[in-house]
ZAVEXLO-541747 format. One line per 5 residues: number of its first residue (from 0); for each residue x, y, z of N, C-alpha, C. Coordinates in nm, 4 decimals, decimal comma. Atoms other than C-alpha are relative to their C-alpha. Layout:
NUM> X/Y/Z/X/Y/Z/X/Y/Z | ...
//
This chain:
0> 0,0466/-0,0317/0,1324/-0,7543/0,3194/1,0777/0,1201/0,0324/-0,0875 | -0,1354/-0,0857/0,1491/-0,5155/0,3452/0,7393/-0,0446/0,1156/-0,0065 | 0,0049/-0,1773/0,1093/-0,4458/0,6719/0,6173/0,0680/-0,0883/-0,1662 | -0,0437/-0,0140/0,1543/-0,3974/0,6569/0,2213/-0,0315/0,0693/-0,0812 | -0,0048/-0,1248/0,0889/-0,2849/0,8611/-0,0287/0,0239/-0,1151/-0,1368
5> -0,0075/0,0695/0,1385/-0,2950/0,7488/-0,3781/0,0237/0,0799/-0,0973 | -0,0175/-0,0891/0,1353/-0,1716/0,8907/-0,7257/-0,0305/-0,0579/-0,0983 | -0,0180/0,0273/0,1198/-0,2735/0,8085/-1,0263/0,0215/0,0669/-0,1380 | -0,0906/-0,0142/0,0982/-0,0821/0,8170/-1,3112/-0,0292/-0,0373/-0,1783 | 0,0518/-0,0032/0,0893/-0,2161/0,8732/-1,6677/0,1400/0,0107/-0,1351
10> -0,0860/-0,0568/0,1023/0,0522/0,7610/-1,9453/-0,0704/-0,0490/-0,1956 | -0,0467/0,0408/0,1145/0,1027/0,7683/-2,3059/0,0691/-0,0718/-0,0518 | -0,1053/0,0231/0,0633/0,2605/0,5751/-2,5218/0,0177/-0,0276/-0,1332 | 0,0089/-0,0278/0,1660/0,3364/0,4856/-2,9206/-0,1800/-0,0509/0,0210 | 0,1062/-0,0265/0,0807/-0,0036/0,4633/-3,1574/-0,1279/0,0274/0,1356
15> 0,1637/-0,0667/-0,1005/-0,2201/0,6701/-2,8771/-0,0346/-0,0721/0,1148 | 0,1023/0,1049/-0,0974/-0,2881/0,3528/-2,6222/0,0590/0,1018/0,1213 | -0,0178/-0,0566/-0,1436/-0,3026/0,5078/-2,2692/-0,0540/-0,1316/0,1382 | -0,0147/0,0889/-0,0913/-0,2288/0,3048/-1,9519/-0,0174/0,0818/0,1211 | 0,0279/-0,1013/-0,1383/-0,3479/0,4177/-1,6097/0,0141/-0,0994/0,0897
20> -0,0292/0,0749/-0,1459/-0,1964/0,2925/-1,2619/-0,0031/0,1126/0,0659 | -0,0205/-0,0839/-0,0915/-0,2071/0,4071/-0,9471/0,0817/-0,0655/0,1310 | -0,0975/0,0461/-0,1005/0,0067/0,4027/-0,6772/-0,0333/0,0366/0,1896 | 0,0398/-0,0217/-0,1116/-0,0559/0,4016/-0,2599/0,1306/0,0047/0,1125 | -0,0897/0,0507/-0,0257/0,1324/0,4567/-0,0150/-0,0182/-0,0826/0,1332
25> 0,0356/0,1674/-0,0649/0,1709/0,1290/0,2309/0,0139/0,0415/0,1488 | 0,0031/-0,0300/-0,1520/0,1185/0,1824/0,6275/-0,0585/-0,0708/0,0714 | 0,0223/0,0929/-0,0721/0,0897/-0,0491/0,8880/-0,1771/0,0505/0,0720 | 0,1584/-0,0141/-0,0226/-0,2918/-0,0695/0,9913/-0,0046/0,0339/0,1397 | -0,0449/-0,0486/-0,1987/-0,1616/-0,0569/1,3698/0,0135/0,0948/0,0372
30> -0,0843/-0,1377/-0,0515/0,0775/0,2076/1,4150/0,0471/0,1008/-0,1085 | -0,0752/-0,1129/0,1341/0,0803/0,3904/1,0689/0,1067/-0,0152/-0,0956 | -0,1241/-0,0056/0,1172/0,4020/0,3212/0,9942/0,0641/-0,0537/-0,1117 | -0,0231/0,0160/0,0870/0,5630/0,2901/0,6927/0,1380/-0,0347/-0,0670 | -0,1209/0,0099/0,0313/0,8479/0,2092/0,4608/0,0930/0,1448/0,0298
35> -0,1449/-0,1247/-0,0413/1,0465/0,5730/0,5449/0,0013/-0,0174/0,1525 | -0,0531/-0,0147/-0,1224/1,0164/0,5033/0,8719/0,1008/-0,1413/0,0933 | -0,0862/0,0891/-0,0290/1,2349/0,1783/0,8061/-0,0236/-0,1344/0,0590 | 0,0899/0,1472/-0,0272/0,9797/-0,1203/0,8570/-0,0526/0,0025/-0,1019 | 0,0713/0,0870/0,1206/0,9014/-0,3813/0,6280/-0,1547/-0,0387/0,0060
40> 0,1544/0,0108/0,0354/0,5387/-0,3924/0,4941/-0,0632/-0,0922/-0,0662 | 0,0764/0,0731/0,0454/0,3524/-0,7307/0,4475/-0,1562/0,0323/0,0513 | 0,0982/-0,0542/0,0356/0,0136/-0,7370/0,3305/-0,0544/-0,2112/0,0414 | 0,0152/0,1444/-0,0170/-0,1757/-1,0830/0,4979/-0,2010/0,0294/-0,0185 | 0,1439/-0,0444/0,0132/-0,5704/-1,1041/0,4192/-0,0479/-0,0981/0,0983
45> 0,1362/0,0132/-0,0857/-0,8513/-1,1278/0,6729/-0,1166/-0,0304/-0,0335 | 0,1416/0,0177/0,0363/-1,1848/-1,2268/0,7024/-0,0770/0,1417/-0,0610 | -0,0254/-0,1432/0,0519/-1,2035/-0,8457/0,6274/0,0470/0,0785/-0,0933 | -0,0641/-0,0886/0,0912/-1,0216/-0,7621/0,3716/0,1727/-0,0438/-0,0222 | -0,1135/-0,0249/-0,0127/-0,6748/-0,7544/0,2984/0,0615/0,1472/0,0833
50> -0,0072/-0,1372/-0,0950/-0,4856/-0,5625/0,5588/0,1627/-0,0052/0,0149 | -0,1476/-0,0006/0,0512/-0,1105/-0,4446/0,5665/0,0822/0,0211/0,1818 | -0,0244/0,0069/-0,1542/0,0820/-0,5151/0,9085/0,2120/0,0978/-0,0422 | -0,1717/-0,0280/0,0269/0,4721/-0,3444/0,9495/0,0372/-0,1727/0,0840 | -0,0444/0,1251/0,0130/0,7224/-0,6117/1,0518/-0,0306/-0,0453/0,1584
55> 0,0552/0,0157/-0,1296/0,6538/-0,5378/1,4181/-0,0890/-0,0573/0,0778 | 0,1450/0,0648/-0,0569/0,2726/-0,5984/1,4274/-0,0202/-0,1334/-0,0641 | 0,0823/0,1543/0,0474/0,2241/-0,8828/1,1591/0,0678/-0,1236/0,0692 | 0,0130/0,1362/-0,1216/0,3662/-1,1500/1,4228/-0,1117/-0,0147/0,0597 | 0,0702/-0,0157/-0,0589/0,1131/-1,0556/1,6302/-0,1538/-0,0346/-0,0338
60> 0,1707/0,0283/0,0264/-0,2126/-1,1000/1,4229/0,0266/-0,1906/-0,0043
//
């Protein structure tokens, strides 16, 4: 199972318009891990969904 955390981010800018993103952060669907722990994070879609492998597991699917 992912864990995710998400922020979103509420800006301003000139004549009043406001723009809202949010941001996640990316973890291998396998083993959790993530970009600080120094594996690259592609994202390949499934009959399921889109799902995010580190560099380790997405050979494997």
């Amino acid at each position: 199972m992912m864990k995710m955390q998400s922020r979103t981010i509420l800006e301003k800018i000139n004549n009043n318009h406001e723009i809202q993103s949010s941001v996640t952060i990316v973890e291998c669907y396998v083993c959790g891990k993530g970009l600080a722990d120094g594996h690259s994070i592609s994202a390949k879609t499934l009959s399921n969904g889109i799902v995010l492998f580190c560099d380790v597991h997405y050979s494997m699917q």
